[in-house]
VEXRO-978143 format. One record per atom (N, C-alpha, C): x, y, z; residue in one letter; atom name. Coordinates in pm, whole numbers. Example, Ala and Ser with C-alpha at 12.3 -4.5 7.8 and 13.67 -1.06 7.14 Angstrom:
REM VEXRO-978143
R     px     py     pz code site
R   1319   -569    780    A    N
R   1230   -450    780    A   CA
R   1320   -330    780    A    C
R   1285   -225    708    S    N
R   1367   -106    714    S   CA
R   1290      3    787    S    C
REM end
This chain:
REM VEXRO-978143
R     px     py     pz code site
R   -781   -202  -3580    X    N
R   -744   -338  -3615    X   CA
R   -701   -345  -3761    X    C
R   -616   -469  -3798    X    N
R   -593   -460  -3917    X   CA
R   -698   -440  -3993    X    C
R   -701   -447  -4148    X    N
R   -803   -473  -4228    X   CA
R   -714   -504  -4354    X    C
R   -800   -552  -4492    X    N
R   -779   -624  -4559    X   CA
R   -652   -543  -4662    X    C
R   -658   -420  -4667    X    N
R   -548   -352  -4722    X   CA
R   -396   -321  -4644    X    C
R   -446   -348  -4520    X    N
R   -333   -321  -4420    X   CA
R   -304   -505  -4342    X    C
R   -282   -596  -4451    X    N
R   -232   -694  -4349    X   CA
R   -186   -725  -4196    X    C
R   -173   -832  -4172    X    N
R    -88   -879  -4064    X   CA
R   -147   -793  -3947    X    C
R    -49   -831  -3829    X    N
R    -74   -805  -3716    X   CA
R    -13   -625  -3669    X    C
R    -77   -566  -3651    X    N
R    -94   -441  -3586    X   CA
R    -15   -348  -3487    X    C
R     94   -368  -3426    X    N
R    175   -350  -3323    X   CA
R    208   -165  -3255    X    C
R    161   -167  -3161    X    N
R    185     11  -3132    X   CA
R    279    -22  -3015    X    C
R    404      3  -3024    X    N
R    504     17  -2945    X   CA
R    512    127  -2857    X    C
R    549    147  -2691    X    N
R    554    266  -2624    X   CA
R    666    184  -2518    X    C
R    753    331  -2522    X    N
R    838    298  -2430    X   CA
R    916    412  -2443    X    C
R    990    453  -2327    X    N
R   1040    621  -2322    X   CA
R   1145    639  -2359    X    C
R   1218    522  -2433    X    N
R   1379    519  -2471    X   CA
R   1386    475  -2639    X    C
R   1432    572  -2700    X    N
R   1376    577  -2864    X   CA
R   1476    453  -2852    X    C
R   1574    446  -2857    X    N
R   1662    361  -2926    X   CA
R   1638    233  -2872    X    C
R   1559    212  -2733    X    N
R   1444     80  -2727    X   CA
R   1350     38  -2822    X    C
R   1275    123  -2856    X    N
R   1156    178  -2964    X   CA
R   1243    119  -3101    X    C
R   1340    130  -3130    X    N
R   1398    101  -3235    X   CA
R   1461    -26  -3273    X    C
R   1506    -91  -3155    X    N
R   1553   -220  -3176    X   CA
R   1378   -284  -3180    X    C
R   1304   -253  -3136    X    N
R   1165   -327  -3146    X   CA
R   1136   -350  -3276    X    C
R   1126   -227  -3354    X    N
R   1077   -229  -3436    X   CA
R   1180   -281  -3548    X    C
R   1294   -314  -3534    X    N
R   1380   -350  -3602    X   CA
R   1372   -534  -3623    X    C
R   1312   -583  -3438    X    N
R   1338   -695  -3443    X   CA
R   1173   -782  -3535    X    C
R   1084   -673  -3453    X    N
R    950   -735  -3565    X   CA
R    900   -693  -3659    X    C
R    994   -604  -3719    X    N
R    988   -606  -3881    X   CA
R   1007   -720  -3982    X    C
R   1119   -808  -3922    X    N
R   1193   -920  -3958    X   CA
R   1030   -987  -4004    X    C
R    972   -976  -3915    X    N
R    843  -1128  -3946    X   CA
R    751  -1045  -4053    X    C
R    714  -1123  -4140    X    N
R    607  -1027  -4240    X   CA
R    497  -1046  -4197    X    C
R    436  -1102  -4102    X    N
R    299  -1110  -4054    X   CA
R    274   -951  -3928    X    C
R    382   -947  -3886    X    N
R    380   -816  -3823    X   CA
R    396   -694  -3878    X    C
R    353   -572  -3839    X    N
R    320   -458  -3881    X   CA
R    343   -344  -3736    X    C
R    437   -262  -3746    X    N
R    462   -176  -3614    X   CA
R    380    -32  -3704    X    C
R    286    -70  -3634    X    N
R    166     80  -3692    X   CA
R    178    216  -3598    X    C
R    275    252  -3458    X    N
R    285    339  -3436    X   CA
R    390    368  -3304    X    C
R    451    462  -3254    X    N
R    530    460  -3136    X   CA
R    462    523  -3032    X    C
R    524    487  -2892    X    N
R    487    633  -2829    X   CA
R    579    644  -2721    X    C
R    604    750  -2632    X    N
R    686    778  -2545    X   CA
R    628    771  -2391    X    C
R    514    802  -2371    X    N
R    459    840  -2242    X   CA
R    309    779  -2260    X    C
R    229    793  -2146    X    N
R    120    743  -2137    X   CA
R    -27    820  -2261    X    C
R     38    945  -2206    X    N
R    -55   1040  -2307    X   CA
R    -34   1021  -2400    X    C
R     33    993  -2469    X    N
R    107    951  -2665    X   CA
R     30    848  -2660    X    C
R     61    782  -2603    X    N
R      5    626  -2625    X   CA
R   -143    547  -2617    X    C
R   -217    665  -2554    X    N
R   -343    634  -2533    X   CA
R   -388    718  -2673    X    C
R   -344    844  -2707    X    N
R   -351    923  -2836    X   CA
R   -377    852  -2930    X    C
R   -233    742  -2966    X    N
R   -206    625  -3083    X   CA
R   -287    561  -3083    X    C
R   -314    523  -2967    X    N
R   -422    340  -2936    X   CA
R   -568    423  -3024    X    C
R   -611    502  -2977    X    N
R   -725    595  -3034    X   CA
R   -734    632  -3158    X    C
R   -631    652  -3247    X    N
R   -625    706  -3386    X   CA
R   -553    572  -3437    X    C
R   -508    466  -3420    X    N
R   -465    375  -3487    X   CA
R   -505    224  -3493    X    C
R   -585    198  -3329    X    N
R   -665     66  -3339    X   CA
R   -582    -13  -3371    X    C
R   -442    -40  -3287    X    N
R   -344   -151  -3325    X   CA
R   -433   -287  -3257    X    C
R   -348   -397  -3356    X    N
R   -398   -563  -3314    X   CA
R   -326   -552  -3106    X    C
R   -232   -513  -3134    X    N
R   -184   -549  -2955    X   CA
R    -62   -417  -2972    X    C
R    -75   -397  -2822    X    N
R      6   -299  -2805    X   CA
R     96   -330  -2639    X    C
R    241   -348  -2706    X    N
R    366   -350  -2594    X   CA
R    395   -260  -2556    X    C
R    392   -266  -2427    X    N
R    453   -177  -2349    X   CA
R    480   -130  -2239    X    C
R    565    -48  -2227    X    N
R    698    -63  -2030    X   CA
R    598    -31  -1949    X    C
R    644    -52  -1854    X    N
R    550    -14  -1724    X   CA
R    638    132  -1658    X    C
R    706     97  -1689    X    N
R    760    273  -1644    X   CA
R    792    345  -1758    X    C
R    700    449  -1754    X    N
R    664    578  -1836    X   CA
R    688    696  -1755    X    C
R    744    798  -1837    X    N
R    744    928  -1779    X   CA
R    604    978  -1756    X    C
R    568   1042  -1602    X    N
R    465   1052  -1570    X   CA
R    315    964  -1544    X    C
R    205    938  -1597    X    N
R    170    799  -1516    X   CA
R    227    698  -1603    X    C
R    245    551  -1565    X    N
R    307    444  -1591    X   CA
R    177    367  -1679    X    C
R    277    289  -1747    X    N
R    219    188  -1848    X   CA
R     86    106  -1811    X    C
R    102     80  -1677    X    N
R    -61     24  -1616    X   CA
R   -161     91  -1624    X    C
R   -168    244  -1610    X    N
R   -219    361  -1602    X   CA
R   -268    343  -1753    X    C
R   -200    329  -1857    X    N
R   -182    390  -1983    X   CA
R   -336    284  -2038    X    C
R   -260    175  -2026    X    N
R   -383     51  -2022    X   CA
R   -498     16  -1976    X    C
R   -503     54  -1831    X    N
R   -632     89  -1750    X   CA
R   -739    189  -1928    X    C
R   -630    302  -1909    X    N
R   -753    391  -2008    X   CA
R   -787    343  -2157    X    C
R   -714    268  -2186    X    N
R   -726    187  -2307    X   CA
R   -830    114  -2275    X    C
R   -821     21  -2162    X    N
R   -958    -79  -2162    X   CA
R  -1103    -33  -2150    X    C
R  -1056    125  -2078    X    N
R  -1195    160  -2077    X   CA
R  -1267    206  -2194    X    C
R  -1142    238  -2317    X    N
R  -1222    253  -2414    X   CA
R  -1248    167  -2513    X    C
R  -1158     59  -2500    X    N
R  -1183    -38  -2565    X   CA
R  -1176   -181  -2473    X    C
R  -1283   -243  -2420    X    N
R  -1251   -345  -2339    X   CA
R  -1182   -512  -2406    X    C
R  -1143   -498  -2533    X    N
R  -1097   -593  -2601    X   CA
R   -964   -563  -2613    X    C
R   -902   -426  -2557    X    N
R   -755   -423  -2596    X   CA
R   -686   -544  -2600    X    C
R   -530   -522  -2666    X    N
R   -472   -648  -2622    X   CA
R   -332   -599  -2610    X    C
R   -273   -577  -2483    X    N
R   -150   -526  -2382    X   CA
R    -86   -606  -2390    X    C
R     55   -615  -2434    X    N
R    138   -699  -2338    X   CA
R    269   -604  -2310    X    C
R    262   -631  -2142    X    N
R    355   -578  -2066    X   CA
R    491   -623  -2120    X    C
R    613   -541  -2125    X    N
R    720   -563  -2192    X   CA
R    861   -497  -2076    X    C
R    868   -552  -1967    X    N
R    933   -420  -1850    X   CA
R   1043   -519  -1828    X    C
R   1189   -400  -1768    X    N
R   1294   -478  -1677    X   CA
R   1253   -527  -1533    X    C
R   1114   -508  -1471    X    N
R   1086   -510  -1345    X   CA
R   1002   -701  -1371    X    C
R   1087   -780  -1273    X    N
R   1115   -886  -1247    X   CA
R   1041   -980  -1128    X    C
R   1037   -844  -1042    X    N
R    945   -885   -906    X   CA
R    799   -956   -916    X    C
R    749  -1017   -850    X    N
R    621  -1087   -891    X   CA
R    471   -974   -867    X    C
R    539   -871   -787    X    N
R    391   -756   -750    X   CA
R    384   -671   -897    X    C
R    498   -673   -962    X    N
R    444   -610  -1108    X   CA
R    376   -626  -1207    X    C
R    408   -769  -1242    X    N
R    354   -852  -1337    X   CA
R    214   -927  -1291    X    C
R    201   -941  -1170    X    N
R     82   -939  -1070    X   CA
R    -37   -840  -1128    X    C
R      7   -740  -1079    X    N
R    -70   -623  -1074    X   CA
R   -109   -601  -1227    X    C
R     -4   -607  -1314    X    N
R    -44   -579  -1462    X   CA
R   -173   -699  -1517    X    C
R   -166   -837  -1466    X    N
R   -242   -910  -1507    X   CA
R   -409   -829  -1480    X    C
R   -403   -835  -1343    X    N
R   -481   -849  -1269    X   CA
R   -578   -681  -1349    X    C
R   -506   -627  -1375    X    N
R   -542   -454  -1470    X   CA
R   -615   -506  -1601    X    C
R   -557   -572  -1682    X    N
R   -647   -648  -1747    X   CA
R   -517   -663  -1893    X    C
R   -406   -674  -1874    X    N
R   -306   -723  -1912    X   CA
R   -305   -859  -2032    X    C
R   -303   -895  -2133    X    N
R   -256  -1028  -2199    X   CA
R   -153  -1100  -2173    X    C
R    -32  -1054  -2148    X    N
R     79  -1090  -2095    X   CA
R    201  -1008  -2061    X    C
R    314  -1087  -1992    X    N
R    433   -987  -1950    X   CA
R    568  -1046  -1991    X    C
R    639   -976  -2064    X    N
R    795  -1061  -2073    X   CA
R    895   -946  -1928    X    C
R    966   -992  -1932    X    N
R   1068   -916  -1906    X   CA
R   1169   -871  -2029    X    C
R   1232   -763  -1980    X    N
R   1349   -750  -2125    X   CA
R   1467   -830  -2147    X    C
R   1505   -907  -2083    X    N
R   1625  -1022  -2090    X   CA
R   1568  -1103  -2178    X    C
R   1436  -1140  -2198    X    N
R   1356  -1260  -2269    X   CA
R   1421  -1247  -2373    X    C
R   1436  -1369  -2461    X    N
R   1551  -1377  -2626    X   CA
R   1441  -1284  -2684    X    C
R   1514  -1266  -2775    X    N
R   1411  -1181  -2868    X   CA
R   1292  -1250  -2936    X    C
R   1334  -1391  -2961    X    N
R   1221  -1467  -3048    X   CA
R   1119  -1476  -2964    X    C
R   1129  -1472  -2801    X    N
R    994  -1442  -2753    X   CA
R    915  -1362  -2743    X    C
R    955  -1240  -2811    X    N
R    863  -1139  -2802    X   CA
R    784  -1163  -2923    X    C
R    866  -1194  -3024    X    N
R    761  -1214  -3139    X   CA
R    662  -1357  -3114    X    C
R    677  -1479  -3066    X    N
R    595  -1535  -3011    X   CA
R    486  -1454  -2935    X    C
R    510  -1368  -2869    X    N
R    422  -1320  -2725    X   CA
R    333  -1229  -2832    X    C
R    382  -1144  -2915    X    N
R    281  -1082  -3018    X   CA
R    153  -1168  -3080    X    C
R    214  -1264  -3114    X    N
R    121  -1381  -3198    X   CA
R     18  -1443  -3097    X    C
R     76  -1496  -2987    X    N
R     38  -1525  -2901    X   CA
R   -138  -1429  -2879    X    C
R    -77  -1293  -2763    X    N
R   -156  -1236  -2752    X   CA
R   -270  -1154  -2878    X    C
R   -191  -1172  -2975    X    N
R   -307  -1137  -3095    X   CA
R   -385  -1244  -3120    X    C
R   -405  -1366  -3081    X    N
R   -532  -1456  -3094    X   CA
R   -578  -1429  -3002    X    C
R   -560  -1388  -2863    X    N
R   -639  -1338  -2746    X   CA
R   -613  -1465  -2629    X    C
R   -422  -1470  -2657    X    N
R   -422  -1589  -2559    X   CA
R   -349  -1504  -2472    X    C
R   -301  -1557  -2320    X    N
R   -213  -1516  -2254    X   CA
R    -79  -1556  -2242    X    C
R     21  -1502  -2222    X    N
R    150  -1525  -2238    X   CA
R    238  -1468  -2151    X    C
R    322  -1551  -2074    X    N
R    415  -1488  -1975    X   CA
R    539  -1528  -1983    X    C
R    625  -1498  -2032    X    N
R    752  -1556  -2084    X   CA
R    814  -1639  -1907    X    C
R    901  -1731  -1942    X    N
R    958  -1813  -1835    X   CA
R    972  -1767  -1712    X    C
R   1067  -1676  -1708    X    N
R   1085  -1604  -1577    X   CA
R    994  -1580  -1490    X    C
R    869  -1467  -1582    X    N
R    777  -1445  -1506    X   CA
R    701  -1555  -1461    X    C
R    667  -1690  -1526    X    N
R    560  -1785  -1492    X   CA
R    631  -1817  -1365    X    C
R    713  -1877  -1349    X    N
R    823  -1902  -1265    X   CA
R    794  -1835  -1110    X    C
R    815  -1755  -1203    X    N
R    787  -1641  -1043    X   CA
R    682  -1602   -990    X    C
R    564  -1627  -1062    X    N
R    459  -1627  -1008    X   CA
R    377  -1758   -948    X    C
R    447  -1838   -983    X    N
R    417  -1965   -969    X   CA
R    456  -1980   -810    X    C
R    575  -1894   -807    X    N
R    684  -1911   -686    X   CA
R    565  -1833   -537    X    C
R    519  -1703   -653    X    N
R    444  -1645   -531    X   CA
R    239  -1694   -504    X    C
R    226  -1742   -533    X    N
R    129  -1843   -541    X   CA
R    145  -1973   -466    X    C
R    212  -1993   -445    X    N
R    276  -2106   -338    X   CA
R    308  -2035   -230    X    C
R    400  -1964   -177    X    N
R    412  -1890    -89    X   CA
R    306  -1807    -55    X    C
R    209  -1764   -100    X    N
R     28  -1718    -94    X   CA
R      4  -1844    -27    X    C
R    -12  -1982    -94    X    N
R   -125  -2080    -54    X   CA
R    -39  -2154     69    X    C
R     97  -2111    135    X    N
R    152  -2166    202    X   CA
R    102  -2046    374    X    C
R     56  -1960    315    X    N
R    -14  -1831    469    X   CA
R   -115  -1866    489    X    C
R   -227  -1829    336    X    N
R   -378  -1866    332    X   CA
R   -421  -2012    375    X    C
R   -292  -2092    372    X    N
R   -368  -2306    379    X   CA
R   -289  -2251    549    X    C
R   -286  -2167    598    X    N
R   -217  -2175    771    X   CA
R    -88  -2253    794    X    C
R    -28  -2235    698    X    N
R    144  -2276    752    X   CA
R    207  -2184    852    X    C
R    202  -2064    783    X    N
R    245  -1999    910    X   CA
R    128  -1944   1005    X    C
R    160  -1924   1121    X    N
R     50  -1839   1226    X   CA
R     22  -1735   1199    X    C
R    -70  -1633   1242    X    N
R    -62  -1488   1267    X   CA
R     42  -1444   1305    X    C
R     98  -1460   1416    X    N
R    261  -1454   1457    X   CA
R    343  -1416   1361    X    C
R    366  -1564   1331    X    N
R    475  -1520   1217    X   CA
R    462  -1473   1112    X    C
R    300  -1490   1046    X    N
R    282  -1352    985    X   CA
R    328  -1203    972    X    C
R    268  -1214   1100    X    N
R    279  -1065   1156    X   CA
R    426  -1014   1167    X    C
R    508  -1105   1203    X    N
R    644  -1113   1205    X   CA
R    722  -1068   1016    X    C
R    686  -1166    954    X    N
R    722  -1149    852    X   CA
R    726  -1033    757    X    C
R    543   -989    792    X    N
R    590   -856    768    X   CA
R    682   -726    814    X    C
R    665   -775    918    X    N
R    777   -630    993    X   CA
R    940   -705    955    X    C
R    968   -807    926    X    N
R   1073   -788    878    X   CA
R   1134   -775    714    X    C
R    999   -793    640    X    N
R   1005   -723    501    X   CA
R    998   -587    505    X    C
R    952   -550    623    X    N
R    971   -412    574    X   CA
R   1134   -304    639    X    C
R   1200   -421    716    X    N
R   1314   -397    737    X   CA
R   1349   -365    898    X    C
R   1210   -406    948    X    N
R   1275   -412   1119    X   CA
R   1388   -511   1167    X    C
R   1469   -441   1279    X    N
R   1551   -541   1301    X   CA
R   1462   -631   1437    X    C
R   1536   -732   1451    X    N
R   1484   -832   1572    X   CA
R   1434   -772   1658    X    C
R   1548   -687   1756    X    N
R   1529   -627   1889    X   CA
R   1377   -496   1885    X    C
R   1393   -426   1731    X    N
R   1274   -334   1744    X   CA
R   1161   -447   1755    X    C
R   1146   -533   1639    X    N
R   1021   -613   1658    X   CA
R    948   -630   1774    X    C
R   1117   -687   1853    X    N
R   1058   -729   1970    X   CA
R    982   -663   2090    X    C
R   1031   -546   2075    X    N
R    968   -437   2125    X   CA
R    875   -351   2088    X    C
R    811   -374   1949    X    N
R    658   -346   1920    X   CA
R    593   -428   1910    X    C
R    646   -570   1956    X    N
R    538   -680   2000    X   CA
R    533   -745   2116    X    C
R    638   -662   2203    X    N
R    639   -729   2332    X   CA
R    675   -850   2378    X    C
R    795   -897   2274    X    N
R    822  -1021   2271    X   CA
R   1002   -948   2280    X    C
R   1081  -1079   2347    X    N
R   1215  -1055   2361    X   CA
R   1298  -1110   2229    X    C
R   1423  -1086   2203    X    N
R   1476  -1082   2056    X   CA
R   1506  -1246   2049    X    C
R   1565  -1282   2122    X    N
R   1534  -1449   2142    X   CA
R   1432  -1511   2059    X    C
R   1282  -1486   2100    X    N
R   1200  -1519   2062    X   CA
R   1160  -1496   1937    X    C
R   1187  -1331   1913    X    N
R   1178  -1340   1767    X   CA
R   1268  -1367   1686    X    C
R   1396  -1419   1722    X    N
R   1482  -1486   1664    X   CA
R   1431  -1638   1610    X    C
R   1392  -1703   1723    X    N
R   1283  -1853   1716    X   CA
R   1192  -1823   1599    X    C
R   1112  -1728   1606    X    N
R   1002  -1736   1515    X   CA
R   1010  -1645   1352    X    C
R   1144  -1637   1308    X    N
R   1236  -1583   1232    X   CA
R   1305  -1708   1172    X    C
R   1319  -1829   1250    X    N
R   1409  -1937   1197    X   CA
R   1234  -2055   1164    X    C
R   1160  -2055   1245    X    N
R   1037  -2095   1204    X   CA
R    971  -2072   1068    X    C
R    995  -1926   1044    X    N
R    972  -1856    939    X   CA
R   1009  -1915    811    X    C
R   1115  -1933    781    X    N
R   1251  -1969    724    X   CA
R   1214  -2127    650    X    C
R   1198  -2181    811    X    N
R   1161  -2296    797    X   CA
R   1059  -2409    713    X    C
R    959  -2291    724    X    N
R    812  -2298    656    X   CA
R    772  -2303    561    X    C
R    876  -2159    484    X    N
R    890  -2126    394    X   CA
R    988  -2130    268    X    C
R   1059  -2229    306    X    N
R   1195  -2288    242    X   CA
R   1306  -2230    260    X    C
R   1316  -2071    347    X    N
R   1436  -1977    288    X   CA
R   1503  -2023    336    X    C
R   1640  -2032    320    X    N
R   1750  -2060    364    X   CA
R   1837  -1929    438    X    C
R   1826  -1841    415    X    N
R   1887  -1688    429    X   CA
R   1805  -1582    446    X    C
R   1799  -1411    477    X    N
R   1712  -1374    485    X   CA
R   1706  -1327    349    X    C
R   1812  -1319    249    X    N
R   1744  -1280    150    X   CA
R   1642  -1386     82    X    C
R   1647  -1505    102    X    N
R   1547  -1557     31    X   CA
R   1389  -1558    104    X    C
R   1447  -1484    184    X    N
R   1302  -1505    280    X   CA
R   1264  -1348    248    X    C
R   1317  -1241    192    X    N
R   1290  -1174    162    X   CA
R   1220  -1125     19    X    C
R   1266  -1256    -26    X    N
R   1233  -1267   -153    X   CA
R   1099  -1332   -152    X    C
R   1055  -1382    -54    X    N
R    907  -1433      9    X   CA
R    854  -1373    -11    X    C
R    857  -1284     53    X    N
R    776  -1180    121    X   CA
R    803  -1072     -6    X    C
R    844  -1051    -81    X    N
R    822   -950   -233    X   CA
R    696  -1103   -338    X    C
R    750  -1181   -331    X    N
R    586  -1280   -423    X   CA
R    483  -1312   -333    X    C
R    481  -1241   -248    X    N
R    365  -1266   -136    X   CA
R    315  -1082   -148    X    C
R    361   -998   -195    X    N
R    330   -831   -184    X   CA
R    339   -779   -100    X    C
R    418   -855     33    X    N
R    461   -762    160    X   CA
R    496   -641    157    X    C
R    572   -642      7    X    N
R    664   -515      8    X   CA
R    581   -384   -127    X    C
R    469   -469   -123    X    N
R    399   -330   -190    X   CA
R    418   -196   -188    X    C
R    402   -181    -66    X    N
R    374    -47    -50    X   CA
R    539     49    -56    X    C
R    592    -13    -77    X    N
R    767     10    -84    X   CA
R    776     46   -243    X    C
R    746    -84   -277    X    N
R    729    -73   -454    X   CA
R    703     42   -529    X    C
R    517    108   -497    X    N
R    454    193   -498    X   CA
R    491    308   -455    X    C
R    596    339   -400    X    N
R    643    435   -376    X   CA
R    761    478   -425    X    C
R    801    372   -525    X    N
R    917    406   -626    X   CA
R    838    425   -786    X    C
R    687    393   -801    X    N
R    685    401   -954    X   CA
R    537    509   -929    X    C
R    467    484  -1051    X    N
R    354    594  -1100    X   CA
R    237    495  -1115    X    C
R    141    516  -1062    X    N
R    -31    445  -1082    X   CA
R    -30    314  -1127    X    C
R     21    266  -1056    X    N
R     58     94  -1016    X   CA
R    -96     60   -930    X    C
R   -145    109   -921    X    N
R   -295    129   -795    X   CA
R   -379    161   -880    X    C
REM end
């Protein structure tokens, strides 16, 4: 943590793309209350830094070469259960920023966020508040509704059950034939679906079913210790 010879706020940056690493530190240099006390590239660097440098908060991607930024943090909290993380990733979906909270996370921007929000989100999470820049609140907000729209019984088991097999990319006719139902029908309970759930199209109904975590296990199989 800071201390009285080393002002301001503390910052250990990690992320696997130097010239990312560099506009960071370029953009919160600008503020004199901030202080970028170290870099890192990968999970192992970064748990290294967090250990020999005791930054105020530490940003950073969720995709790292080898285990991922959740991973990186998990081991941070265990050694320090006061860390203070904030997730900083291009990944947009609501199971990421989900999952990072839920790890024990302060907050998440995405990288589109203006830049002045990141330096907000520093300040922010260095009093020990939480912070989720727009997008993400948005979108979690989005999948939290679509949660309390299964769990309060809007839809059935049925179309539950339905929904998932078509997040995960069955077409009608298979459905219908690992549920013993004709494509008709699961056509009916596909437009029910829809219905329930506001989509208008299947991509937005697909987009359901990613802030609901249908598509977890899809996810998880594109990144590193997301689990």
């Amino acid at each position: 943590m800071s201390t009285a010879s080393e002002p301001g706020i503390g910052v250990l940056l990690v992320d696997d793309h130097a010239v990312v690493r560099a506009g960071y530190c370029h953009l919160l240099a600008r503020d004199p209350a901030i202080r970028v006390v170290g870099e890192a590239s990968d999970a192992s660097s970064a748990y290294a830094a967090f250990c020999k440098l005791a930054p105020d908060v530490v940003v950073m991607d969720i995709a790292l070469p080898g285990a991922s930024g959740i991973e990186a943090m998990r081991r941070m909290l265990r050694r320090q259960p006061n860390a203070r993380v904030l997730m900083f990733s291009m990944y947009e979906d609501a199971i990421f920023p989900a999952r990072a909270l839920e790890a024990g996370a302060r907050g998440y921007l995405t990288k589109r966020s203006a830049p002045d929000v990141l330096v907000s989100a520093v300040y922010a999470v260095a009093r020990g508040e939480r912070y989720l820049s727009r997008d993400i609140a948005q979108t979690l907000a989005l999948r939290e509704q679509a949660a309390a729209a299964v769990s309060g019984g809007t839809l059935s088991q049925r179309e539950f059950e339905i929904l998932q097999l078509l997040a995960r990319g069955e077409t009608l006719d298979r459905i219908g034939a690992q549920l013993s139902l004709s494509e008709k029908t699961v056509a009916n309970y596909q437009s029910s679906i829809r219905s329930k759930l506001g989509a208008a199209n299947n991509i937005q109904l697909l987009q359901n079913a990613t802030q609901l975590g249908l598509l977890a296990g899809e996810l998880r199989g594109r990144t590193n210790g997301l689990e």
